[in-house]
N, C-alpha and C positions, 0 to 999 in steps of 0.2 A: 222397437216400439215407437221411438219416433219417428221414424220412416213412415209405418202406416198409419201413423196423427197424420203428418204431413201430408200424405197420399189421400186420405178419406174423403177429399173434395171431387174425386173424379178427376184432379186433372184440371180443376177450376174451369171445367165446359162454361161457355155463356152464351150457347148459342151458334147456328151455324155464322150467323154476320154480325158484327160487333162496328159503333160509327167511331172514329179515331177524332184523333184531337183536331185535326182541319179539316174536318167536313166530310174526308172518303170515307167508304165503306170499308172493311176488314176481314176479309171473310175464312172460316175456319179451314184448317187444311190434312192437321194430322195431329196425335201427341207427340213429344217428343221427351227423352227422357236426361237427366242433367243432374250430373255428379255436385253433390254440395258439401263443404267442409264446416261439421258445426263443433262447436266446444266439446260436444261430445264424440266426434267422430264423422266418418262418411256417410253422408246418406243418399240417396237414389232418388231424384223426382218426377214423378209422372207429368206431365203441363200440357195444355192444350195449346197448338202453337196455331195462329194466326197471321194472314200474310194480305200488304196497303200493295193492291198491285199498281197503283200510281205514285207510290211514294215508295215504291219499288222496298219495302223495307218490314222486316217479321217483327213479332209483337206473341208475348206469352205476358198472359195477365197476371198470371203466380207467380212468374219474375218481378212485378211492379207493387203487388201484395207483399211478397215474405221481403222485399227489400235487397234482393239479389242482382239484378240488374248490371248484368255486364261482368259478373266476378261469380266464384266459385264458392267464394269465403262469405258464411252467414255474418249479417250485422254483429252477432257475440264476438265471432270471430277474429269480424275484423277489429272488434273494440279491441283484444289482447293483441293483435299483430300491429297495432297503432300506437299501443303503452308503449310494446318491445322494442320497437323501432327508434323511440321518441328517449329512450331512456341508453341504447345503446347501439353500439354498430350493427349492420341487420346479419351479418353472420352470427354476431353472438346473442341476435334475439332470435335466431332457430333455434339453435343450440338449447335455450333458457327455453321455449316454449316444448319442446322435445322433452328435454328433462322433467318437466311440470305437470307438463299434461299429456304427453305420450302423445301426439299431433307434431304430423313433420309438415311444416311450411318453409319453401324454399326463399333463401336470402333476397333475392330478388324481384319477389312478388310481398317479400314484408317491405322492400320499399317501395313497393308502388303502392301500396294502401299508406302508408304511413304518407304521403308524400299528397295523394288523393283525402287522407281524411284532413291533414295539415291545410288545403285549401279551403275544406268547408268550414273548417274552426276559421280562418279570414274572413268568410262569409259571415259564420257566428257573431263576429265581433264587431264585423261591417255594419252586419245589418240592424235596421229597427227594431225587430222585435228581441231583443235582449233581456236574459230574464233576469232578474233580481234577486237572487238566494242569498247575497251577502248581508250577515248581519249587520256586516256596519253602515252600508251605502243603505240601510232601513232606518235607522236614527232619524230622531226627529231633528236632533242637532249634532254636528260634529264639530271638538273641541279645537284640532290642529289637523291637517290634512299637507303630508308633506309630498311635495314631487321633485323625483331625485332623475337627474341623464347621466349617461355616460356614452363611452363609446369602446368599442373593441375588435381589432382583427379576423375576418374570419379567412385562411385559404382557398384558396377559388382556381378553378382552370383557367388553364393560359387564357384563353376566348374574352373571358369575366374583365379581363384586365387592360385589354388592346388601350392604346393610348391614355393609359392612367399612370402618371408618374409614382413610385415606391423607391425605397430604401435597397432595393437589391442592390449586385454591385454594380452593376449596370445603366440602374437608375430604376427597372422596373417595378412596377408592383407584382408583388402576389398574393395581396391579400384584400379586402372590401370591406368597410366597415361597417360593423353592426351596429345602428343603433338603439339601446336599452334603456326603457324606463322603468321608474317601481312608484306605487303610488302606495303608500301607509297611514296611517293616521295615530297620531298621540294624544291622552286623555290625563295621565298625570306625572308626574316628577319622584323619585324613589326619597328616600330621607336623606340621601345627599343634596337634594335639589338638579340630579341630573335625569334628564326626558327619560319617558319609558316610551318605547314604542307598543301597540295595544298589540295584544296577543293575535295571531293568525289574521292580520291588518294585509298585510303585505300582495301583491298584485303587481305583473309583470305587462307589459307591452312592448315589442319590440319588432325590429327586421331591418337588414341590408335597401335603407332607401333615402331620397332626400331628406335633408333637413325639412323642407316644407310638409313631404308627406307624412312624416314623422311627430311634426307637431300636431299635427291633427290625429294621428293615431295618439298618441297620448292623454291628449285633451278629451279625447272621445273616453277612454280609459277614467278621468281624472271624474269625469261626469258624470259616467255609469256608478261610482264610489261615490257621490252626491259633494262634488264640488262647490257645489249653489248653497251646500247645507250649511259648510266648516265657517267657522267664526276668524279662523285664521289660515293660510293660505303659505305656506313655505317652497321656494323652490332653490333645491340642492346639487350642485355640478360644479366642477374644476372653471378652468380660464376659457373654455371654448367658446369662441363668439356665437355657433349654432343655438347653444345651450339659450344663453340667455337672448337672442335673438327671441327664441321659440317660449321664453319668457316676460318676454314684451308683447309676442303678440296676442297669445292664450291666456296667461294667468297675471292681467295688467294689475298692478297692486296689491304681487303679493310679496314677501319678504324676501329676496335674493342673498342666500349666503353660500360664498365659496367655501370649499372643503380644506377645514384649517391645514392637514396636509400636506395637501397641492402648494397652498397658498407659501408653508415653509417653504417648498424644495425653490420656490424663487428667489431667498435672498440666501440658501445652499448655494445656487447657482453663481450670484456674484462671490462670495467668500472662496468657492475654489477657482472661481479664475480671479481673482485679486490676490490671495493670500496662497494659493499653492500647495506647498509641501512644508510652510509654515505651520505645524498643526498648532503652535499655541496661541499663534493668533489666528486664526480661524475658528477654532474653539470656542473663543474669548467673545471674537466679534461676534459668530451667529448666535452665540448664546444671550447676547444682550437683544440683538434683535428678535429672538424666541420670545423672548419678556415680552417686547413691547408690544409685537403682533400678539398674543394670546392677551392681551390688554384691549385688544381695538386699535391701540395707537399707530395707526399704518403710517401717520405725518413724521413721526418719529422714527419709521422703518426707512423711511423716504428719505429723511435729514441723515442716517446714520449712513446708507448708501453714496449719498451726495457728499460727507465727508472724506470719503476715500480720496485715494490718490492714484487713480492707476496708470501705469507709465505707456502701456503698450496697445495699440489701436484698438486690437478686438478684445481686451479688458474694458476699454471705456463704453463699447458698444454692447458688448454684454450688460455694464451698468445701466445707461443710459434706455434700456429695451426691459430691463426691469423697476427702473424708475416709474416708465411709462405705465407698466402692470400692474402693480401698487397704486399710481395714480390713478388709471382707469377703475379701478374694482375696489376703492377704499369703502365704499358706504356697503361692497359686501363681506366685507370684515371686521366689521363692530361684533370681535367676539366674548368681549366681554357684555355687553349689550345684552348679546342672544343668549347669554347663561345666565343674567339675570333674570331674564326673562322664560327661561327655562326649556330653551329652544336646542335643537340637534345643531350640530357643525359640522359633523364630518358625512361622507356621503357613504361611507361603510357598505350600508344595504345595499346600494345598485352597485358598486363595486365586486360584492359579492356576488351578487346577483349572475353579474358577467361572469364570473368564475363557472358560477351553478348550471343558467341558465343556456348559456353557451358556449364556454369553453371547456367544459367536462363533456359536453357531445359532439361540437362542430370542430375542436383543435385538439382532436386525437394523432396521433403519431401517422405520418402517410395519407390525410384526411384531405378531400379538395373538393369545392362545391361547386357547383351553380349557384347563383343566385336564389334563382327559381327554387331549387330543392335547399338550399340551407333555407329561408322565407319558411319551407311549410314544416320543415322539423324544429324551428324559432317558434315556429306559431304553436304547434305540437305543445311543445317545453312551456311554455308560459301558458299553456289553458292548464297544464296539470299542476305547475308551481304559483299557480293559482289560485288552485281549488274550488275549478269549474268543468273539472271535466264531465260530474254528473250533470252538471245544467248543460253543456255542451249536447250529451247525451238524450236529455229530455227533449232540448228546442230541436234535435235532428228528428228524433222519432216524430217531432209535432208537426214538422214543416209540410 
């Protein structure tokens, strides 16, 4: 039945000569007939094919109508071999499409759609015309709007890696880091007085690139969520200079706090190389500077480090390089401040984020990318953890 829907056009005839997009002529030549894979199964299409004999190059108009153009697999189609792909290895998204819906599409051609629709969601997100379904980036006001970075490993092939220093034993790299952001927004405090994050807030941007280009994917992100709107402006990330770099230049004046976590394992760090296999004074010591830090008082973390005594070069250098860290990032550890005020500290969500977003798809057992194809399976992961793939969906059919 849908074959002959599909068919009833004749073949989309338009004529023996048809004028093309630069000016030739196009003149008709034969039908021709073209196996299509839809949701529903195989169907058969009849097309009228037309052929630019100075642009030396064929043209069927019912290819450019039904949205086929160049692939086998109907738009529905490829919308399920895009989820599949995006959600797990593409062997086991035949596997999972086979089972479901009785449609065998080979491992191989699920990554090439997935990999092909992953760059038009880059365009989606590139481009102007971005649609606005989110309820919250609709507010006439937003209370708190926090922007959280990270970063994380992804595996990559030898190629990916040519003179980039790594951790191997060697000294090599093998892996390229992804950078992930998450933009949320908070509206009220629970009856402890600690933030709530707004339900279904949450929103991802990400990919293996510079720091520069990076900030501006974010920022773009941070806006399309109505940045201009939030009355308060938070940005949340570990000690990485990137981080707050891309904090200074995008989101100038807004409240910077490091992730009270991160911020402990720095004065962990001096306590085991000062105190050792000491466990009661190590104990003792970090536990006082716990105190203080979860207080704000970083001048006090600073004084209680600079009391030490350590006898052996790279004890003092370890101190001395944490001294510095504290000293650098004190005004972003006023955490007692940010709980008065009723603010987030830890960066939890993009942390997790990275777990979610890309290390349950791109750091699977045996896994090694490109760039280029981890980029559109990131881009993939974040339009669907989301919760734009339907707008995704819309602005393709509109474009």
């Amino acid at each position: 039945m849908l074959e002959k829907l599909l068919n009833a056009d004749g073949g989309d005839y338009r004529g023996r000569i048809q004028p093309c997009e630069k000016g030739h002529v196009v003149e008709f030549k034969e039908y021709r007939d073209k196996k299509v894979l839809t949701v529903l199964g195989p169907v058969t299409l009849r097309r009228a094919y037309y052929y630019d004999g100075e642009c030396q190059k064929g043209w069927c108009p019912k290819d450019t109508a039904l949205d086929i153009e160049g692939t086998f697999l109907s738009p529905g189609m490829r919308r399920i071999v895009a989820r599949a792909g995006a959600n797990g290895p593409f062997v086991l998204g035949h596997q999972d499409i086979k089972e479901m819906a009785g449609i065998g599409v080979d491992p191989k051609e699920i990554e090439r759609v997935s990999h092909q629709i992953g760059k038009e969601i880059e365009a989606f997100y590139q481009g102007s015309a971005l649609l606005s379904g989110d309820s919250v980036s609709s507010r006439l006001s937003i209370s708190r709007m926090y922007i959280c970075m990270d970063g994380t490993g992804v595996p990559v092939v030898k190629t990916e890696t040519v003179n980039r220093k790594g951790k191997g034993e060697e000294g090599e790299a093998r892996t390229r880091e992804a950078k992930l952001g998450c933009v949320f927004t908070q509206t009220k405090v629970n009856e402890r007085g600690y933030p709530v994050r707004d339900e279904d807030s949450t929103s991802y941007a990400g990919a293996i690139e510079t720091a520069e280009a990076f900030g501006n994917r974010i920022y773009g992100e941070a806006s399309r969520r109505g940045l201009e709107k939030a009355q308060k402006v938070c940005v949340i990330g570990d000690g990485s200079p990137w981080i707050w770099n891309i904090a200074e230049e995008h989101f100038y004046g807004a409240i910077q706090i490091i992730d009270l976590y991160h911020a402990r394992e720095h004065y962990w760090n001096v306590a085991h190389a000062v105190f050792g296999s000491d466990q009661a004074s190590l104990d003792s010591w970090a536990d006082q500077r716990r105190k203080e830090l979860d207080q704000g008082e970083v001048e006090a973390v600073i004084k209680g480090i600079k009391g030490l005594s350590p006898r052996r070069k790279e004890q003092k250098e370890i101190c001395e390089k944490e001294i510095g860290y504290f000293e650098k990032n004190k005004d972003r550890m006023r955490y007692d401040d940010f709980r008065r005020k009723g603010l987030f500290i830890g960066s939890g969500v993009v942390e997790a984020g990275c777990r979610t977003v890309i290390g349950q798809r791109l750091k699977q057992s045996g896994m090694f990318w490109t760039v280029k194809g981890a980029n559109s399976i990131i881009a993939l992961r974040c339009c669907l953890l989301s919760n734009r793939w339907e707008d995704f969906w819309e602005y393709r059919a509109c474009a």
